[in-house]
C-alpha positions as CSV (number, residue, x, y, z in Angstrom):
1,X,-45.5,30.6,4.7
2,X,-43.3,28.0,2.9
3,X,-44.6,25.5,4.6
4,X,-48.1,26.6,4.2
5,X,-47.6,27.1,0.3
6,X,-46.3,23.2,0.3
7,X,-49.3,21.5,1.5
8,X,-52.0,24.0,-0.9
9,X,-50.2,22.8,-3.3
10,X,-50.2,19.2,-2.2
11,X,-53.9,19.1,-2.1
12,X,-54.2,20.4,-5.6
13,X,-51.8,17.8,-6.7
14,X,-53.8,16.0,-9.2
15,X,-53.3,12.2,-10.6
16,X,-54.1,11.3,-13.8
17,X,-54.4,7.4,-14.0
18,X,-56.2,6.9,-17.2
19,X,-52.8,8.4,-18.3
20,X,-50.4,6.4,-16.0
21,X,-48.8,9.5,-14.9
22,X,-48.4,12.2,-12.1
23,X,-48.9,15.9,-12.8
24,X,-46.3,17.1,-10.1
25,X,-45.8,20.6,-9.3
26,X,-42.4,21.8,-9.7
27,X,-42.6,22.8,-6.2
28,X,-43.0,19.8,-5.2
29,X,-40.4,17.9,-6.5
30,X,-38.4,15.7,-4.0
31,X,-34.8,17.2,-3.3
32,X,-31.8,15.3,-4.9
33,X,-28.8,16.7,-3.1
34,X,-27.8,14.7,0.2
35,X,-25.6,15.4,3.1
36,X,-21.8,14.0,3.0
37,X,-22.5,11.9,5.6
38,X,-25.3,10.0,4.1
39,X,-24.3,6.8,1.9
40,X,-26.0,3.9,-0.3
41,X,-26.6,1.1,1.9
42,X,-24.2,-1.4,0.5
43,X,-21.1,0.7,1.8
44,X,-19.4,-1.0,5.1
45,X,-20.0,0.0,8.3
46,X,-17.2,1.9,9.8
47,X,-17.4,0.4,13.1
48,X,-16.8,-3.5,12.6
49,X,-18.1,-3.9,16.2
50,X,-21.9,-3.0,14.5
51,X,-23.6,-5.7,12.8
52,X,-24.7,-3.7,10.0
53,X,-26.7,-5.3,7.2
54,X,-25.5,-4.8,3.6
55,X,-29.1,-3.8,2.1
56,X,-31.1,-2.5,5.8
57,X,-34.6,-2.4,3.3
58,X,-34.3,-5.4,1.5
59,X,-36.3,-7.4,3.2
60,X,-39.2,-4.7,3.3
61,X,-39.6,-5.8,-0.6
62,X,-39.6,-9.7,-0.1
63,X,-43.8,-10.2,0.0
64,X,-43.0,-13.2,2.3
65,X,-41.3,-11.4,5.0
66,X,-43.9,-9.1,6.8
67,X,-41.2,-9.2,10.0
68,X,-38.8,-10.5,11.7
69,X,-37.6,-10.2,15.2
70,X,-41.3,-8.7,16.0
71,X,-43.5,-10.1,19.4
72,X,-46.5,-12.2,18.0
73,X,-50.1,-10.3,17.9
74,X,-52.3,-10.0,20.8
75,X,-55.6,-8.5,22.2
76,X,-55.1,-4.9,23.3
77,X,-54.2,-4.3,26.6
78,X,-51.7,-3.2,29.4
79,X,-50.9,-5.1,32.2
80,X,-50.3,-3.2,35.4
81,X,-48.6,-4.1,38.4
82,X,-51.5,-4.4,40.6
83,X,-55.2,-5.1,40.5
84,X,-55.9,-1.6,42.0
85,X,-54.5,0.1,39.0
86,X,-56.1,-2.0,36.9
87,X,-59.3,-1.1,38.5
88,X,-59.0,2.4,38.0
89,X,-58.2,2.8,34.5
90,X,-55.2,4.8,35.6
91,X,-52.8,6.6,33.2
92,X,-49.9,4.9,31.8
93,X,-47.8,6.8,33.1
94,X,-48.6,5.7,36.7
95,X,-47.3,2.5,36.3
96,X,-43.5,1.9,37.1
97,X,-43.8,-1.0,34.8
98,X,-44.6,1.9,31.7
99,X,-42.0,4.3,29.9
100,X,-42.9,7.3,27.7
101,X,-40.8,8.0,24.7
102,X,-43.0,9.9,23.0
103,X,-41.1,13.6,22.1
104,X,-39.1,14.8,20.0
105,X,-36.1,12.7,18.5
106,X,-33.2,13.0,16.4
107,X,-34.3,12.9,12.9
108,X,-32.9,12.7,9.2
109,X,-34.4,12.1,6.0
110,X,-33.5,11.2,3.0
111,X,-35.4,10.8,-0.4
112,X,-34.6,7.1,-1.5
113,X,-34.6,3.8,0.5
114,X,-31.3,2.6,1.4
115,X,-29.8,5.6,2.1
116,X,-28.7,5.8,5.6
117,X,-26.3,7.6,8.0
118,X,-23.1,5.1,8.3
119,X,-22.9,3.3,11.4
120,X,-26.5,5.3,12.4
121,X,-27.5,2.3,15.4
122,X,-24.0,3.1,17.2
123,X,-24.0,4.7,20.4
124,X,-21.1,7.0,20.0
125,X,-22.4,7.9,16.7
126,X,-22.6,11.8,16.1
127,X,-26.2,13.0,15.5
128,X,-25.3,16.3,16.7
129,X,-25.8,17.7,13.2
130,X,-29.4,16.6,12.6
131,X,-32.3,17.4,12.6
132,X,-35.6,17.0,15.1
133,X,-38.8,15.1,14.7
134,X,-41.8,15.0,16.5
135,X,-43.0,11.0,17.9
136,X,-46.1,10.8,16.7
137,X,-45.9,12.5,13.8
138,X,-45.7,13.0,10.2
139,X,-42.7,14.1,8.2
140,X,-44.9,15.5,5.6
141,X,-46.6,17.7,8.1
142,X,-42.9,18.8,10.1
143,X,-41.6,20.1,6.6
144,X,-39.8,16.9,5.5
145,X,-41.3,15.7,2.3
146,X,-45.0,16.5,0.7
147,X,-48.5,14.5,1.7
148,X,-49.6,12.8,-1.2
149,X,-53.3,11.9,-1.7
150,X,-54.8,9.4,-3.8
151,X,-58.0,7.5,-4.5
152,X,-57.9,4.5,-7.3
153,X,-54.7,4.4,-8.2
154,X,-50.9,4.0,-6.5
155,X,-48.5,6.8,-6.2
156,X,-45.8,4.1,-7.9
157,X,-46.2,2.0,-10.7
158,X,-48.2,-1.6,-10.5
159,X,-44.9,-3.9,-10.6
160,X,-44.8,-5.9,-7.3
161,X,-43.1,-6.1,-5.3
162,X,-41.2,-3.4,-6.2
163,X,-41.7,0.2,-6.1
164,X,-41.5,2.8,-9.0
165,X,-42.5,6.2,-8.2
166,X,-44.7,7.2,-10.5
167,X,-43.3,11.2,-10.5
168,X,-39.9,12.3,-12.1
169,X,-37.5,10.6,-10.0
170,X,-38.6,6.9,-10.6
171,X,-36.5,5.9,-6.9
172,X,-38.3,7.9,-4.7
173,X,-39.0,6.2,-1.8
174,X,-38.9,8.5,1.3
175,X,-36.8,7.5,4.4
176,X,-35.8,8.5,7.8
177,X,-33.6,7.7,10.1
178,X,-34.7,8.6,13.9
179,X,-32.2,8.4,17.0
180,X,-33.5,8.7,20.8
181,X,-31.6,8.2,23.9
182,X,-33.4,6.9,26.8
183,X,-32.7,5.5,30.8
184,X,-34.4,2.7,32.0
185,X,-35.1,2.3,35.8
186,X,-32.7,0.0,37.8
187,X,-35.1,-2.6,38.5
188,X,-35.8,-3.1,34.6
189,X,-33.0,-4.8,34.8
190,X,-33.9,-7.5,37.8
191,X,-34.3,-11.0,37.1
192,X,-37.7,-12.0,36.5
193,X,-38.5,-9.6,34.6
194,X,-38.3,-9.0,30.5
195,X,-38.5,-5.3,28.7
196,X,-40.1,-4.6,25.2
197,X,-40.6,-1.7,23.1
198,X,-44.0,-0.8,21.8
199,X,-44.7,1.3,18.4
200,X,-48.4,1.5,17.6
201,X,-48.2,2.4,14.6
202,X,-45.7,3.5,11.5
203,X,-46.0,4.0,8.3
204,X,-44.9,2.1,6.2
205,X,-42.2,0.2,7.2
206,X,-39.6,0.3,10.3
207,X,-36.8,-1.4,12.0
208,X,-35.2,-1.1,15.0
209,X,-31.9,-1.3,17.1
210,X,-31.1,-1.3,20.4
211,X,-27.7,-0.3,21.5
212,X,-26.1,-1.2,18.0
213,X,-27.8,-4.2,18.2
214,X,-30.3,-5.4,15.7
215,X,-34.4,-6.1,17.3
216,X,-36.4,-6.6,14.6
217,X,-38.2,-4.9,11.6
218,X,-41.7,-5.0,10.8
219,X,-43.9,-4.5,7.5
220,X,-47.7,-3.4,9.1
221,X,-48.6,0.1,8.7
222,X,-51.4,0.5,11.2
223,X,-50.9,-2.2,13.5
224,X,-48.4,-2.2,16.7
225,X,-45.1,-3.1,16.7
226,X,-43.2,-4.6,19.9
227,X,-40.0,-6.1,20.2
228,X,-38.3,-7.3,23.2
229,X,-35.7,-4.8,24.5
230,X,-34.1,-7.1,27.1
231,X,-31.1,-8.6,27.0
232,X,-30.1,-5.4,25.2
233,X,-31.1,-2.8,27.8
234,X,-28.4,-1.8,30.2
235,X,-28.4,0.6,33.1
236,X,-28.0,4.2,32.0
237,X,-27.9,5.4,28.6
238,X,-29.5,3.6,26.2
239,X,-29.6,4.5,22.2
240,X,-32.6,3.7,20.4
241,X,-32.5,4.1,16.5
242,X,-35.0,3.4,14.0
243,X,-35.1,3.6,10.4
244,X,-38.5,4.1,8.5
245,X,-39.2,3.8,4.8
246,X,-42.9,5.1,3.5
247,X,-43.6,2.7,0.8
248,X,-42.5,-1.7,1.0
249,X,-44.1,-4.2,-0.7
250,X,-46.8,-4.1,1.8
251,X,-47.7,-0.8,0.3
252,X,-49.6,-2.9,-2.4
253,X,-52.5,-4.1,-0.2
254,X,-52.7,-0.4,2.0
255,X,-53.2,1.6,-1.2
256,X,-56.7,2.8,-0.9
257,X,-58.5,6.2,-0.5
258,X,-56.2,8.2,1.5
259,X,-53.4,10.4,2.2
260,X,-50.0,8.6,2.0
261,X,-48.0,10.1,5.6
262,X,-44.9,8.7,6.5
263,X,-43.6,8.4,10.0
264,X,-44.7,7.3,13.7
265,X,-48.6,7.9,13.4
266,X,-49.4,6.2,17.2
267,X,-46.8,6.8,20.2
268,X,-43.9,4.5,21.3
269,X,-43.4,3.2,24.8
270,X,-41.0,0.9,26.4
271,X,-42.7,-1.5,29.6
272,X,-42.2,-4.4,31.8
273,X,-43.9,-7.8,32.1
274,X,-42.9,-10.3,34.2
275,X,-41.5,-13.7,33.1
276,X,-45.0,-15.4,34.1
277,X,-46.9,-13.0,32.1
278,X,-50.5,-12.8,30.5
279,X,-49.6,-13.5,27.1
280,X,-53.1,-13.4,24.9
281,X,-56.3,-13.4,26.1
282,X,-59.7,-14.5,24.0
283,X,-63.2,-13.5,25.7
284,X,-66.4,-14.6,24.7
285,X,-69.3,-13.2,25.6
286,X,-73.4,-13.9,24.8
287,X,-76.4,-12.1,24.9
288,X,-77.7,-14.2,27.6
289,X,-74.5,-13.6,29.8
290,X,-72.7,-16.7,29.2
291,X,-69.1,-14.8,29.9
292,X,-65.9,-17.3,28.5
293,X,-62.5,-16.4,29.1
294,X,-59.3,-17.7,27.7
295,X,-56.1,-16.8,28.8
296,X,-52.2,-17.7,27.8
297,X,-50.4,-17.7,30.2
298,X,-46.2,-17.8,29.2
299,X,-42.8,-18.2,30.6
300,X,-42.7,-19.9,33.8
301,X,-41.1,-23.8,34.6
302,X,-44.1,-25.0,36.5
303,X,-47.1,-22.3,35.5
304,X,-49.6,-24.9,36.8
305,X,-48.6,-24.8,40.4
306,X,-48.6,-20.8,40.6
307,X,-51.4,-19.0,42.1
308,X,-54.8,-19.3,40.0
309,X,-56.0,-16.6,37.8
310,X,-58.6,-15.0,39.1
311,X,-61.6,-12.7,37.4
312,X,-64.1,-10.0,38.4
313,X,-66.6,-8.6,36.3
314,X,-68.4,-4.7,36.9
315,X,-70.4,-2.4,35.6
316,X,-68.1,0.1,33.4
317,X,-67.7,2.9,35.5
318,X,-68.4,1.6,38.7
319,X,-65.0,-0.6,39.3
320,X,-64.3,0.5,42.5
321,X,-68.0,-0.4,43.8
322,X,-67.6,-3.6,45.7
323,X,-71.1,-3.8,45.8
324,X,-71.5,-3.4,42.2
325,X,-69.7,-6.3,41.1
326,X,-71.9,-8.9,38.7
327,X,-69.2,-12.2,39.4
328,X,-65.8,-13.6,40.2
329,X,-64.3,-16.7,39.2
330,X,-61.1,-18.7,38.7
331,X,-59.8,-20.4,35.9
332,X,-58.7,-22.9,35.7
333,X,-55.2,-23.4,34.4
334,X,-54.2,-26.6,32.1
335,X,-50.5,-26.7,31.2
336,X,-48.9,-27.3,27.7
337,X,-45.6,-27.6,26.2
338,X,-42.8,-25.0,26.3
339,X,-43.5,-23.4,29.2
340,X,-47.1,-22.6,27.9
341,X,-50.5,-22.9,29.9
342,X,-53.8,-21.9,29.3
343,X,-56.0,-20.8,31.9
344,X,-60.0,-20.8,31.3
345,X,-63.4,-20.3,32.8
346,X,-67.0,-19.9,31.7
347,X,-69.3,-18.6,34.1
348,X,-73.3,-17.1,33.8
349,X,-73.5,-13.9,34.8
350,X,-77.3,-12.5,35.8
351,X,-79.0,-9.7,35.4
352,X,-76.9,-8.3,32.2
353,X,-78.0,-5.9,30.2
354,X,-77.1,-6.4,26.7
355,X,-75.2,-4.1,24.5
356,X,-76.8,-2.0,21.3
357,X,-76.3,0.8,19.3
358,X,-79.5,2.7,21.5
359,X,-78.0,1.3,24.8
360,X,-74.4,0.7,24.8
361,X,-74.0,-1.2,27.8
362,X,-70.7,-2.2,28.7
363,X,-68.6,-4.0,31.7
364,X,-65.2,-4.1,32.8
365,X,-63.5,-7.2,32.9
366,X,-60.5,-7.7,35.6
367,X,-57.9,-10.5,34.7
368,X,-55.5,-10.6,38.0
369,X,-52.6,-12.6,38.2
370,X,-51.0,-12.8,41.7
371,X,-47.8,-12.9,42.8
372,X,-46.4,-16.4,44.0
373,X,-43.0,-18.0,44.4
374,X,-41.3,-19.8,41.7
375,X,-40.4,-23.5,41.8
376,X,-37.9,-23.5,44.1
377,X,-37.5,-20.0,45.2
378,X,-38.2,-18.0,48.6
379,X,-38.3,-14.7,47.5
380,X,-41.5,-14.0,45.3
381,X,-40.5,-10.5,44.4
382,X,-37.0,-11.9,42.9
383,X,-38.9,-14.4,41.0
384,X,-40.7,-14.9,37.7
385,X,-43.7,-14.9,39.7
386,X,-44.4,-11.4,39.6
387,X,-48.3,-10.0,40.3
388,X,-50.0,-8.7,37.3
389,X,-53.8,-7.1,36.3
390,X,-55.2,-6.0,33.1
391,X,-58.6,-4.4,32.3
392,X,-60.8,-5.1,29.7
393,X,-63.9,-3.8,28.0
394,X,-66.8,-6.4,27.8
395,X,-70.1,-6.0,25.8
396,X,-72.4,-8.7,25.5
């Protein structure tokens, strides 16, 4: 088959870097002719009513700027709406706090940055003509584009932070446009409570709108990606759009031996936190079961006078075991500035069994946050107060 054909001869594609140059099979060669409806960048939006940047990859080549608009990094982990869930492990999906949008979405690509759909992040914009795309997935693999391996050398010329590519048409830069439509539930949209879209990974480059309006971009390849959805998100239909571009000035420090894919490589959610949320957590744990835990704690007037957070530790596997649990304790929670608080606790757990390569031993660590009233309310499940649990894998 065609597409077949394309990736044999993307695997024989061969770089010559004591030459500086690509031998690129005439097959291969990245199309030049675009639809009507796709335009350079620095045309005007159509629809004044869209704030649409004059250059929407320009910032993706500024070294400085790996985001903007982007939720800082945390530890891995999902907060569920209850400590039951979080005992269990259970899927994703069973928590009314977690939205898949993984599947297929509207998709178009085009061969050099900054070449976009006018007016692509409207609603009422017609995508009727395009194209779809699987989310995860590779554009190079969904017959969009052609995999490109390499393993001491770039597949663009040295000159940061710029990007030549090093075949025949020095600007390409593949890029694509993706458009999905979504409904939140109603109580998304409760006070209290605060939605964000999650991305785990993209390559190399995306950024993202919400309704026409602009969330964020981000420059990480294989790290997630969240921005905050709310106050955006609206009841009904809501328009997602994200443009991708596969190589930013970033590109410089991921070069390595590999194959260079393009597009949404982990899938993308949307969830729910409340207000008072977990917002990192740092765990320490020793050989001689000296457990630490350290959690921030975000978003709430008087955080210090809301319930304690409490933690159990178990043997992985055998959560639900009441029995089987090796300790509980509090921690204790020490407010800062801006709303901030930090809640912490050491405690010696016995009888531990150590963690090796041979043995790996592991426990499950349960970080529950209950529900309690804000300052000054009566009604806990209106407030920003909400109950929350996460799991977490311990090895010590």
């Amino acid at each position: 088959s065609r597409s077949t054909t394309r990736r044999v001869l993307a695997m024989s594609w061969c770089w010559q870097a004591d030459r500086g140059r690509v031998s690129e099979p005439e097959a291969m060669q990245p199309q030049q002719a675009l639809p009507q409806y796709i335009e350079t960048a620095t045309t005007a939006a159509a629809d004044a009513a869209v704030d649409v940047v004059a250059n929407p990859v320009a910032d993706w080549f500024d070294p400085e700027i790996v985001c903007r608009g982007r939720e800082p990094p945390r530890a891995n982990f999902f907060a569920y709406e209850s400590v039951e869930l979080a005992k269990a492990g259970a899927p994703l999906g069973s928590s009314t706090r977690f939205l898949d949008l993984n599947g297929k979405w509207k998709f178009v690509w085009s061969p050099h940055a900054g070449q976009v759909p006018r007016g692509f992040q409207r609603c009422n914009f017609d995508d009727r003509a395009w194209g779809q795309m699987p989310v995860p997935g590779n554009w190079e693999l969904n017959g969009q584009g052609f995999p490109i391996y390499t393993n001491e050398d770039y597949c663009f010329y040295a000159k940061p932070p710029g990007i030549k590519y090093r075949g025949k048409d020095r600007q390409y830069n593949p890029t694509g446009v993706y458009r999905h439509s979504f409904e939140p539930p109603a109580d998304w949209l409760a006070k209290g409570v605060e939605a964000f879209l999650h991305i785990g990974a993209v390559r190399c480059g995306c950024k993202a709108w919400l309704n026409g309006v602009e969330l964020g971009f981000s420059t990480d390849s294989k790290v997630p990606a969240e921005f905050k959805l709310t106050p955006h998100l609206r009841l009904g239909r809501n328009v997602l759009a994200v443009l991708v571009i596969s190589w930013n000035a970033s590109a410089y420090l991921e070069g390595q031996d590999m194959w260079w894919l393009s597009g949404f490589t982990r899938g993308v959610f949307a969830f729910l936190r409340p207000v008072r949320r977990i917002k990192d957590v740092h765990i320490h744990a020793s050989a001689r079961g000296m457990l630490r835990v350290d959690v921030e704690l975000s978003g709430a007037s008087n955080i210090a006078a809301c319930s304690p957070v409490s933690c159990e530790l178990f043997p992985r596997g055998q959560e639900d075991v009441v029995e089987q649990k090796v300790c509980s304790f509090d921690l204790t929670v020490t407010p800062r500035i801006g709303g901030l608080a930090i809640a912490s606790g050491c405690f010696q757990c016995d009888g531990i069994l150590p963690w090796s390569a041979e043995t790996p031993n592991l426990y499950t660590l349960i970080i529950n946050v209950p529900e309690a009233a804000a300052e000054n309310s009566t009604a806990p499940l209106a407030s920003a107060c909400r109950a929350e649990a996460i799991q977490l894998g311990v090895g010590f």
